[in-house]
N, C-alpha and C positions, 0 to 999 in steps of 0.2 A: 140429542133428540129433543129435548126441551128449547133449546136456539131455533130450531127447525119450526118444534110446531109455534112459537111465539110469533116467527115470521108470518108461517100462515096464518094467524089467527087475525093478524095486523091487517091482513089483506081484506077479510071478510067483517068485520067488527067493527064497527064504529070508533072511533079514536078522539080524543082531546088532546086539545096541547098541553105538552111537555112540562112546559113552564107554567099555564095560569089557568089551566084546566077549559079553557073557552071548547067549545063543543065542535067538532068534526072539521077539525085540521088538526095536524101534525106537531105543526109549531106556528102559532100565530106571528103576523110581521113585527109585534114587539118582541116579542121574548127571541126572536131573533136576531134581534135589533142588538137587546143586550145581549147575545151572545159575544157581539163581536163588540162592543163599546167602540168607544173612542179610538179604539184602534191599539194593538201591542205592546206592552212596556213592558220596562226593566222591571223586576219585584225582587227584593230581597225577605226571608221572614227574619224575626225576630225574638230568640237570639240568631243566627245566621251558622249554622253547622261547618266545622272546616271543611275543606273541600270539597263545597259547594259550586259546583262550575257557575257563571252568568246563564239566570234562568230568564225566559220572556213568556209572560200570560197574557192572553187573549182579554179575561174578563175576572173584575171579584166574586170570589165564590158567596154568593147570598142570592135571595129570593129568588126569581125567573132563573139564574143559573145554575143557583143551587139545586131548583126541582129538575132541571133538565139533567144533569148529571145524574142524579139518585133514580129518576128513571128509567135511563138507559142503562147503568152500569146495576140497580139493585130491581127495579121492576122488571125488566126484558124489554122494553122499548126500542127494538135494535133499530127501528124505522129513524133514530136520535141522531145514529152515528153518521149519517150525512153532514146536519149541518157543524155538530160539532168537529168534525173531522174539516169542515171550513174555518173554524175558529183556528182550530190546531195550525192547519196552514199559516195562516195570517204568522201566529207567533213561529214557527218554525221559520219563516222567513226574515221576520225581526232578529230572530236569534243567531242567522246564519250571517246575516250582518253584513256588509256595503260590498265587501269583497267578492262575496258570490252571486251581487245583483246581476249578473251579467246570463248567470244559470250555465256558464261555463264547469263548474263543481259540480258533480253530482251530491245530491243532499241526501244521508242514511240516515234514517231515522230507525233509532234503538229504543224501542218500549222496556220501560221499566215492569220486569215480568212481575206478572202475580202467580201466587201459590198456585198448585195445582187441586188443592182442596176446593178454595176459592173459587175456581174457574168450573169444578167440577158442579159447588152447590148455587151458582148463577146461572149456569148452562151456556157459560161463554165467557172469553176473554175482552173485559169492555176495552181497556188499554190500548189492545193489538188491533183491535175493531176500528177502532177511533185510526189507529196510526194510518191503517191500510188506508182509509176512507180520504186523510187529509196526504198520502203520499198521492191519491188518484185526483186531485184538486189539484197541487203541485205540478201535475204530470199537464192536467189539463190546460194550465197556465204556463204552459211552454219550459217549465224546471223539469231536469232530471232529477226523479227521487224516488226513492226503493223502500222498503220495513226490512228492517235487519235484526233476526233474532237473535242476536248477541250473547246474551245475557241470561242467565237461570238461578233458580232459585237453589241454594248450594245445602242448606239445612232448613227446616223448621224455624217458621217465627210464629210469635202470641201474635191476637188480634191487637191492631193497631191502635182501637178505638178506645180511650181512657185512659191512653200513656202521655204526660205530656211530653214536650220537644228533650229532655235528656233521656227518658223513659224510650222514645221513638229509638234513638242514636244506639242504644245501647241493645236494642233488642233487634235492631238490623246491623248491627257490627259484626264483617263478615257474612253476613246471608248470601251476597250475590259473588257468581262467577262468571267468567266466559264460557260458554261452549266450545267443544272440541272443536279442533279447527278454525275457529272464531277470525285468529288473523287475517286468516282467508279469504272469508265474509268482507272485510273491511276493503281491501282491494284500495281501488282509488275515490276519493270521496271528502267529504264534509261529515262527522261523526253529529247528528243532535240526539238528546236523550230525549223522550217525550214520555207523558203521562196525563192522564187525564186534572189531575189535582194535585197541586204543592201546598202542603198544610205547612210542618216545622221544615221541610227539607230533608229529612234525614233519607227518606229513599231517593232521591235522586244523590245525594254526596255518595252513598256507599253505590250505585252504579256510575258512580264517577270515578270511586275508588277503583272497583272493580276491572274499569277501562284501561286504568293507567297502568297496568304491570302487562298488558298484553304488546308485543312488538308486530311491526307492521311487517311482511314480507318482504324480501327487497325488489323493487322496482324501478330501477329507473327515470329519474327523472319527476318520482314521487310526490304529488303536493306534503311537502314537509318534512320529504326524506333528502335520501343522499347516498354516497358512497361506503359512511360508515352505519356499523348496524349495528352500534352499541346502543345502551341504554336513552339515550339522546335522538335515537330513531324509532319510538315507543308513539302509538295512538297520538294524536295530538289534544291539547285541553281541548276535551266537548264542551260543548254548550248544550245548553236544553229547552225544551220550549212546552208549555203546558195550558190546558183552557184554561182554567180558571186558579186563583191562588186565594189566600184569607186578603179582605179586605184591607186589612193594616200591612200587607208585605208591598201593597203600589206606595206605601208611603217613603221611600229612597231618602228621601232628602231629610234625614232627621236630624234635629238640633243635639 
C-alpha cells in the first residue's frame, strides 16, 4: 500500500531531481549523465571476498549517484527505477560479455533478494524494481532477458550498515538459498546476479555461493551442459552486474 500511494503521489506533486534536487524534473540530464559515466567496467573491492564472481558497475557510488540510489531505494522514489534500471542494463550487458553480443543467450538476471523485513518497512523491493525496469530496456534493445527469483533469503541477518567487509562476510555466511524448484527457473540462459550496490561484495559472493550447488536440468544440447549430469553439469560461474560500486573498487589495476 505505501509503493502504491508513493506512485500516486509522484504523479500529482511536484518532484526534484533525484540527484541534485534542481526543481520539477525527475532526474536532470546531468545526474543522468552520471548515472551512466563513461560507460561499464570491471570493479573489484578491496579486500576482494572469495568467490566473488566478475562484477561490472555502471557508475561510482558518490554524490549525484549516491542521491539517486538512497532516493529510490530509502525515500520511495519509485519514478528512479526507470533510469536506473538503464544503468543496470548497460552493466548487465558488459558483464554478459562478447559471447552473448549476438543476444542469441537469453540473459536472467537474479536479484540478490533483500529481507522481507526490509521490503516490508520501504514498501517495496528496490533490487527487484531496478532488475524488472533494466530486463524491459534489455528487451527493448532487441536482447532476450527475464528477472529470475532464484534466490531467498534462508535465515535472519543484522543490519548491514557498520560492519565492515569481514563483519559483512560473516554475517551473510550462508543467508541465501535457492528456491524450490529453482533449477527449473534457470532453463536455458545467461545466469547475471544484479543488485543495485556493491560495497565489500560479500552479498553478491554468498548468492554466488548459493548458485553454485544448484544443478541444471537435463536438456539437451544445453549452453554448458551435456550428457553427463554430474557435479560438472552445475549452474555455470555467474557473473554480475550492479549500478553503482565504492569509488575505489573501478581502481582494477593496482600496484
Amino acid at each position: 500500500m505505501r509503493g502504491w500511494w508513493r506512485e500516486i503521489a509522484g504523479l500529482v506533486l511536484p518532484v526534484a531531481c533525484g540527484g541534485c534536487g534542481s526543481a520539477r524534473t525527475e532526474l536532470c540530464p546531468s545526474c543522468r549523465t552520471k548515472l551512466t559515466g563513461p560507460g561499464p567496467c570491471r570493479v573489484r573491492p578491496l579486500p576482494e571476498p572469495a568467490g566473488l564472481p566478475p562484477v561490472h558497475a555502471a557508475a561510482p557510488y558518490a554524490d549525484a549517484v549516491r542521491s539517486v540510489l538512497l532516493a529510490h531505494k530509502e525515500r520511495g522514489a519509485l519514478f528512479l527505477a526507470g533510469p536506473l534500471g538503464d544503468a543496470l542494463a548497460g552493466a548487465v550487458k558488459a558483464a554478459a560479455g562478447p559471447c552473448e553480443a549476438s543476444g542469441a543467450v537469453p540473459l536472467l538476471l537474479v536479484p540478490v533478494p533483500s529481507s522481507r523485513r526490509s521490503v516490508r518497512a520501504r514498501g517495496h523491493d528496490p533490487t527487484r524494481r531496478i532488475a524488472l525496469a533494466a530486463a524491459g530496456r534489455l528487451r527493448r534493445s532487441g536482447r532476450t532477458a527475464r528477472v529470475i527469483p532464484l534466490l531467498r533469503q534462508r535465515c535472519g541477518v543484522a543490519d548491514q550498515s557498520g560492519l565492515d567487509a569481514r563483519g559483512r562476510l560473516a554475517n551473510l555466511s550462508g543467508a541465501l538459498e535457492v528456491v524450490a524448484g529453482g533449477a527449473r527457473l534457470v532453463e536455458r540462459g545467461r545466469v547475471v546476479l544484479v543488485d543495485d550496490l556493491m560495497a565489500t561484495g560479500a552479498s553478491l559472493a554468498e548468492a554466488a555461493r548459493a548458485l553454485g550447488a544448484v544443478h541444471r536440468p537435463f536438456i539437451p544440447g544445453l549452453l554448458g551442459g551435456g550428457a553427463d549430469r554430474g557435479p560438472e553439469n552445475r549452474i555455470g560461474q555467474p557473473v554480475a552486474a550492479v549500478v553503482a560500486a565504492s569509488p575505489s573498487s573501478f581502481e582494477i589495476n593496482r600496484n
